[in-house]
C-alpha positions as CSV (number, residue, x, y, z in Angstrom):
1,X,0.0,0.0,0.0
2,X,3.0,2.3,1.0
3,X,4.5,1.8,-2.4
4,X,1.6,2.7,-4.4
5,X,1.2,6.1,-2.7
6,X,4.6,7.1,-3.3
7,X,3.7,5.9,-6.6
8,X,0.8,8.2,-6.8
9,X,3.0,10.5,-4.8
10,X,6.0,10.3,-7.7
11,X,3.3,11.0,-10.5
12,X,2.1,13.8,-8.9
13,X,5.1,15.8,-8.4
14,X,6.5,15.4,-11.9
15,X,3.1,16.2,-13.4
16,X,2.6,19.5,-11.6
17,X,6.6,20.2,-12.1
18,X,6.1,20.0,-15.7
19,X,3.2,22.7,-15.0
20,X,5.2,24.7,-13.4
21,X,8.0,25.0,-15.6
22,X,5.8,25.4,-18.5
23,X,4.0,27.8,-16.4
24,X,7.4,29.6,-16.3
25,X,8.7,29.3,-19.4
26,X,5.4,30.8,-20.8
27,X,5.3,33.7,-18.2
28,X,8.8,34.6,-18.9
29,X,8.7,34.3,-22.9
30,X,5.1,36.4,-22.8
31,X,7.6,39.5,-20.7
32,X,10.5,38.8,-23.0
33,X,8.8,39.1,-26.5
34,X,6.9,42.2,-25.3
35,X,3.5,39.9,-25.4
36,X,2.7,41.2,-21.9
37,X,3.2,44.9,-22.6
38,X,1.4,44.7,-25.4
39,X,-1.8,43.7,-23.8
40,X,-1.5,46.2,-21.0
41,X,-0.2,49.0,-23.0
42,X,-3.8,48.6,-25.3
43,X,-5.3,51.9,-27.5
44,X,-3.9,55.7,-27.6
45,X,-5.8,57.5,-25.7
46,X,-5.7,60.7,-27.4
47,X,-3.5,62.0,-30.6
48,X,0.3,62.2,-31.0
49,X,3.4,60.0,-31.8
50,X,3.6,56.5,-29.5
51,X,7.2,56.1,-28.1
52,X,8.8,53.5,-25.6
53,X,9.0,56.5,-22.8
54,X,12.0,54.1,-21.5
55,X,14.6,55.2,-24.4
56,X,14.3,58.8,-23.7
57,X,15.2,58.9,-19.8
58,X,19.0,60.5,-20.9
59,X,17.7,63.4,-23.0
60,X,18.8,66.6,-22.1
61,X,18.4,70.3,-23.4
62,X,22.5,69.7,-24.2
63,X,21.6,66.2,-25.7
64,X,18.3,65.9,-26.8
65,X,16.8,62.5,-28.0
66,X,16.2,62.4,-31.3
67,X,13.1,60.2,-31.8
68,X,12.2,58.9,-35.8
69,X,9.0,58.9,-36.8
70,X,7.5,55.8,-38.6
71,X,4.7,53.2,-39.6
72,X,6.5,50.7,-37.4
73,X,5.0,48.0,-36.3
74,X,7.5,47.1,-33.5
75,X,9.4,50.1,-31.3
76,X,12.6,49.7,-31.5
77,X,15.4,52.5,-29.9
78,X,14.6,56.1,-30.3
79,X,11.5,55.6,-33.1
80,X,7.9,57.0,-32.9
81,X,4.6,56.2,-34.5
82,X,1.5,58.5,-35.8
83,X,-1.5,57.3,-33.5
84,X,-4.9,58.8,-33.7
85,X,-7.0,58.4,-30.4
86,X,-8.5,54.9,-30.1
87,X,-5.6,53.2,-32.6
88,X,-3.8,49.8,-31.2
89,X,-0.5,50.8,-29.9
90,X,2.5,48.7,-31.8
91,X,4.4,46.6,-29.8
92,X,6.7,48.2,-27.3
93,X,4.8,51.6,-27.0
94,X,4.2,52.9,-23.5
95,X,3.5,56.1,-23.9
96,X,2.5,58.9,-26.0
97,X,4.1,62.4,-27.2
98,X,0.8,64.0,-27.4
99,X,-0.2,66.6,-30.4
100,X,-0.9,69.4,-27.5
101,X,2.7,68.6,-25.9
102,X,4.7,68.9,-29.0
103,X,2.4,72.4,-29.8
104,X,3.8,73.6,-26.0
105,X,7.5,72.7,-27.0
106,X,8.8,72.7,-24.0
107,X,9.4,68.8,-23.8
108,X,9.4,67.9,-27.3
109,X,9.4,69.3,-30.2
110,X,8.2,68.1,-33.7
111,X,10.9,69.0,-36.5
112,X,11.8,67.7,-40.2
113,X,9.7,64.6,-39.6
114,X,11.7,63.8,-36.2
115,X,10.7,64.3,-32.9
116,X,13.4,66.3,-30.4
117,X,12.9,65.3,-26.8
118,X,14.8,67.6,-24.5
119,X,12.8,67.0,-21.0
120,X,11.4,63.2,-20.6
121,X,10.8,64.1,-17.1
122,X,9.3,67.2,-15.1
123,X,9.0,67.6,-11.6
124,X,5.5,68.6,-10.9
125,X,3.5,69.8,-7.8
126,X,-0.1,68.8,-7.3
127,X,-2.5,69.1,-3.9
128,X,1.1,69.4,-2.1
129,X,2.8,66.6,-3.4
130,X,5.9,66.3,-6.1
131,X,5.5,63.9,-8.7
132,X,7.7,63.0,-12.1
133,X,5.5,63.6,-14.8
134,X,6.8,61.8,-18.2
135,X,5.5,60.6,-20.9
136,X,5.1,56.7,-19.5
137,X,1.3,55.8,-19.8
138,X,0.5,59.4,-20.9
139,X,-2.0,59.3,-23.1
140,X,-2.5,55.7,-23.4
141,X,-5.5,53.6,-22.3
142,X,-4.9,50.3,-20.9
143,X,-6.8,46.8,-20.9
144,X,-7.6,45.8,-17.8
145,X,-8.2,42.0,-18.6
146,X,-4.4,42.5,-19.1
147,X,-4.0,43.1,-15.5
148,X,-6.7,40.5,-14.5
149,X,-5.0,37.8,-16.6
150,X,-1.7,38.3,-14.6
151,X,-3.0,38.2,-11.6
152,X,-4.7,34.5,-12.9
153,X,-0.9,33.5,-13.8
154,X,0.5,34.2,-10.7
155,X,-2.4,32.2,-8.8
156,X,-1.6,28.9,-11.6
157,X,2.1,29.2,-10.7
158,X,1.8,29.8,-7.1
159,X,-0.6,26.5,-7.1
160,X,1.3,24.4,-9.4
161,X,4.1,25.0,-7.1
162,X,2.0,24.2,-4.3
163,X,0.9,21.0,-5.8
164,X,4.3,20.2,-7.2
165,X,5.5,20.6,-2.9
166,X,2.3,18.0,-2.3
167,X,3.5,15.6,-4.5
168,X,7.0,15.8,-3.5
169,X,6.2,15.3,-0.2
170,X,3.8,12.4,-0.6
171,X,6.5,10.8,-3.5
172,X,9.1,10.4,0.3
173,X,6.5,9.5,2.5
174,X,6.4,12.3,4.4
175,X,3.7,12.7,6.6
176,X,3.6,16.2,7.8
177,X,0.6,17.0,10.6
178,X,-1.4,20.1,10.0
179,X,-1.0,23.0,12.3
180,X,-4.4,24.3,13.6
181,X,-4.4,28.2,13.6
182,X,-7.8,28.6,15.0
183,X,-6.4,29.8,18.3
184,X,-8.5,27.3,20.3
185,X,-7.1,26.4,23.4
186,X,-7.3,22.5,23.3
């Protein structure tokens, strides 16, 4: 009887290893290929040039980042695209030079087809408090079934590991007695 639980027990574990590895492997290859991003970072929210607001961070007024502008489909380096309010962002945006910002010029200006980003990031004062105000998730509206199905990967991994710990357990025999954390006084 003993050897057919860790049996069982054996089975177990390397089934619900091999979910959580896959689990894993799909979790990190969905962040590395921009998969992830893409989802959350959903539809422009208003009109203006969609950048990765992550390449820009070292312009200055002395070194401004020179941004190209582009029908690309994937964001690459210093390159923008044309969005009108409601378009799919391409892969990589998170953010967006707006129209009304590049009019104001005093972050970015629009010139000879490239965009000229001298101030990313602006130290701003609102209801008493200091914020950075860039252009990361400016002007972009987000999918929140993004958010919701991260939240559901993280519960599948945290379980499969679980059950992978289970299985483990039962493939040595281990017996381990539950601790009651009622707080009764027995």
């Amino acid at each position: 009887m003993a050897e057919m639980s860790r049996k069982r027990g054996t089975i177990k574990f390397l089934f619900w290893f091999v979910v959580a590895v896959g689990l894993f492997y799909y979790a990190f290859h969905s962040y590395n290929t921009g998969q992830l991003i893409s989802w959350y970072y959903y539809k422009a929210g208003t009109d203006g040039y969609a950048v990765n607001a992550d390449t820009l961070k070292n312009a200055t007024k002395e070194n401004p980042a020179l941004v190209q502008i582009g029908p690309f489909e994937k964001i690459e380096g210093l390159q923008a695209v044309p969005v009108k309010k409601g378009d799919r962002l391409p892969i990589n945006a998170n953010g967006i030079i707006s129209s009304e910002q590049m009019k104001k010029g005093d972050q970015a200006v629009l010139e000879d087809k490239i965009i000229k980003v001298t101030v990313p990031v602006k130290i701003k004062e609102s209801k008493g408090f200091k914020y950075k105000d860039s252009f990361k998730h400016k002007g972009v509206k987000t999918n929140p079934w993004a958010a919701v199905w991260n939240v559901v990967l993280i519960i599948l991994i945290g379980l499969s590991l679980g059950l992978t710990a289970e299985g483990f357990t039962d493939m040595w025999g281990l017996k381990l007695e539950k601790i009651d954390h009622s707080g009764a006084i027995h």
